[in-house]
C-alpha positions in Angstrom: 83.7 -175.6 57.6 85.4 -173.1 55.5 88.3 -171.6 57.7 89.4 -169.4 54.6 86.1 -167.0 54.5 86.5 -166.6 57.8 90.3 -165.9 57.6 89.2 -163.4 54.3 86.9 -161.7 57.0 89.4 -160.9 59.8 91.9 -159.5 56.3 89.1 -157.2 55.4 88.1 -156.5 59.0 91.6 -155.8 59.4 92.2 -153.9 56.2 89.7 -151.6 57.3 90.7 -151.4 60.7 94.6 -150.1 59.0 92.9 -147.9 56.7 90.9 -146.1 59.3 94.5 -145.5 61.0 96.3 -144.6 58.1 93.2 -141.6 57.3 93.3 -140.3 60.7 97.1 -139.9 60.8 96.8 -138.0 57.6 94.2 -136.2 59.3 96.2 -135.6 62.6 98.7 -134.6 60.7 96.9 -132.0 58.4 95.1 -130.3 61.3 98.9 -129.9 62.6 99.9 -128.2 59.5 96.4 -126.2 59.4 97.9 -124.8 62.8 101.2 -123.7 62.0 100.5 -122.2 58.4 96.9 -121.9 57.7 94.4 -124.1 55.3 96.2 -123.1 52.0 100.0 -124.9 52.9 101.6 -127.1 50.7 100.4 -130.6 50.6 103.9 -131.3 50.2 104.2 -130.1 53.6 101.2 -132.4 55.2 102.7 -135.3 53.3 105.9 -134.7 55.6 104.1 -134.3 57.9 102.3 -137.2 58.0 105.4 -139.4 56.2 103.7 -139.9 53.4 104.3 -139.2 49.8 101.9 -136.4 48.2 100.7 -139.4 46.2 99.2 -140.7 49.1 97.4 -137.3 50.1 95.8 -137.1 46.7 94.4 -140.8 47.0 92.4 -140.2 50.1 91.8 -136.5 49.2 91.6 -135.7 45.6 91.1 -131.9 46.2 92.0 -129.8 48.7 88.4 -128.8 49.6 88.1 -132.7 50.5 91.0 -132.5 52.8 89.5 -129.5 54.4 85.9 -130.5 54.9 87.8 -134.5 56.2 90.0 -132.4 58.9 87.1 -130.2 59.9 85.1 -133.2 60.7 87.9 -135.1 62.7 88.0 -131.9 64.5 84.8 -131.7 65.6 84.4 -135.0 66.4 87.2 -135.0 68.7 85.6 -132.1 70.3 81.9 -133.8 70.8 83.6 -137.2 71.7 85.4 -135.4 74.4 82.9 -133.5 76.1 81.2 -136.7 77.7 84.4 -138.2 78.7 85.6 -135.2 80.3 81.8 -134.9 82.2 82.9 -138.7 83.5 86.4 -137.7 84.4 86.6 -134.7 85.6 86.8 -133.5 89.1 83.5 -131.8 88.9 80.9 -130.8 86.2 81.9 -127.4 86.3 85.8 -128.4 85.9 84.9 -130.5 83.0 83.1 -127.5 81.1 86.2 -125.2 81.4 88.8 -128.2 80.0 86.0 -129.0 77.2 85.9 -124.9 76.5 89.6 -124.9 76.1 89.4 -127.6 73.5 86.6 -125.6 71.6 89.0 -122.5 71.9 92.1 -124.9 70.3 89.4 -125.9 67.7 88.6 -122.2 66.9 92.2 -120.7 66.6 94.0 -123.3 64.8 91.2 -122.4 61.9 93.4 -120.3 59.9 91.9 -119.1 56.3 89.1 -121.3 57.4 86.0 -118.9 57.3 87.3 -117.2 54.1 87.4 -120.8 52.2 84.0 -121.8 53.8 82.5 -118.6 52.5 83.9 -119.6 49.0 80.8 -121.1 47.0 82.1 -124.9 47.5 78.8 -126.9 47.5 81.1 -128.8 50.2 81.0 -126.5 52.2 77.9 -125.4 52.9 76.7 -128.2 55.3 80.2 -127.5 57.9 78.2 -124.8 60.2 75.6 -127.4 60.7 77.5 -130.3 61.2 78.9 -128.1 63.8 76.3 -127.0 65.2 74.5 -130.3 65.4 77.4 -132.6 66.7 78.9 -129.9 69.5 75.6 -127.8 70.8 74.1 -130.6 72.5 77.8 -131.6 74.2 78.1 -128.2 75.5 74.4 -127.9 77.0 75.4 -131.4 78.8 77.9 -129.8 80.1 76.3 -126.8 80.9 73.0 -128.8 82.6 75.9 -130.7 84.8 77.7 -127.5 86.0 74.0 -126.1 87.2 72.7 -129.1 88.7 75.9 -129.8 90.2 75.3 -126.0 92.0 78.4 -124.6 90.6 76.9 -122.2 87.9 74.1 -120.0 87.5 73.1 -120.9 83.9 71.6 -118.1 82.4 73.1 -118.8 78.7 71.8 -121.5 76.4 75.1 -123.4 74.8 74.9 -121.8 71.9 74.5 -118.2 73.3 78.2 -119.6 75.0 79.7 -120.9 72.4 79.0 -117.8 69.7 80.5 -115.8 72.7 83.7 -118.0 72.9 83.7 -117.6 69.7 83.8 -114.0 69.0 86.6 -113.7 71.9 88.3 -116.4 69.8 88.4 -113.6 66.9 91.6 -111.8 66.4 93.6 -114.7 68.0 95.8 -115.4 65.1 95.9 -112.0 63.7 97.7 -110.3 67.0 100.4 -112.8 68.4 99.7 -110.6 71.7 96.0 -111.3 71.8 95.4 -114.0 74.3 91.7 -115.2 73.8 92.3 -118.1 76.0 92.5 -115.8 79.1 89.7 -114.0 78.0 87.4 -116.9 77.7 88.5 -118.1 80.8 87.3 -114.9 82.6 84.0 -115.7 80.6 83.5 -119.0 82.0 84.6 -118.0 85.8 81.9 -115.1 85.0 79.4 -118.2 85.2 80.4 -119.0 88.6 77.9 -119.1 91.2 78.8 -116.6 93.7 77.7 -117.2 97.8 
């Protein structure tokens, strides 16, 4: 019996376990700084954020297209991961599309700079639109497919016809502080409302 390998295993398991934390609060904590001032702040300013040195930022993300593409992916995942919890949750299926909607909103306006840096030539970026597209399409027609079998919407959008809508109301949001896309999304999602 060798108690040590099995005491190296739980180490590494553990090891792993720490680093997965340590990334995501560096992630957490970028996407927060994303929000306030836009893809292009400091590093210096995410390592605060984070409490971290930039030392640190660098190891896990040597450039700063790495640290974008690592927070866009974080973000999206939230977002799929939430849609199915919120279908179980939530009051009704209908309820649970309009609190998953307001997270895809959050997820759209906090993007600051971040369709002028995906359009920039990075090879790294050129897979983002379909990872989106892949991971939060099919969480959205769940949703969608509960709402109308639950009675509460007519669905006559596909989740993607949605979402580029949502989208396209989301536009503008952090130009004019007065523009308030979250209302107007909200009146798009009521508009789905089966009526009588």
């Amino acid at each position: 019996m060798n108690d040590g390998g099995e005491g190296a295993g739980r180490a590494a398991r553990s090891k792993r376990a720490d680093a997965r934390r340590n990334e995501k609060t560096l992630l957490d904590a970028a996407a927060a700084v994303f929000v306030r001032s836009g893809v292009n702040a400091p590093v210096r300013d995410i390592a605060a954020e984070a409490g971290v040195g930039t030392g640190t930022i660098y190891r896990h993300f040597p450039t700063r297209a790495e640290l974008i593409i690592a927070v866009y992916r974080h973000q999206v995942e939230a977002c799929a991961e939430a849609g199915p919890a919120l279908l179980a949750t939530g009051a009704t299926p209908y309820t649970a599309l309009g609190q998953w909607i307001d997270l895809f909103v959050d997820f759209l306006v906090t993007k600051h700079g971040l369709a002028a840096v995906l359009q920039s030539g990075d090879a790294g970026f050129d897979t983002l639109h379909a990872y989106f597209l892949d991971r939060l399409v099919p969480v959205c027609t769940q949703l969608l497919e509960a709402a109308t079998a639950s009675g509460e919407i007519r669905c006559e959008v596909t989740a993607l016809e949605l979402m580029r809508g949502v989208g396209n109301l989301c536009i503008g949001a952090d130009t004019d502080p007065r523009y308030d896309a979250r209302r107007l999304v909200a009146l798009l999602i009521a508009g789905l409302r089966r009526t009588g």
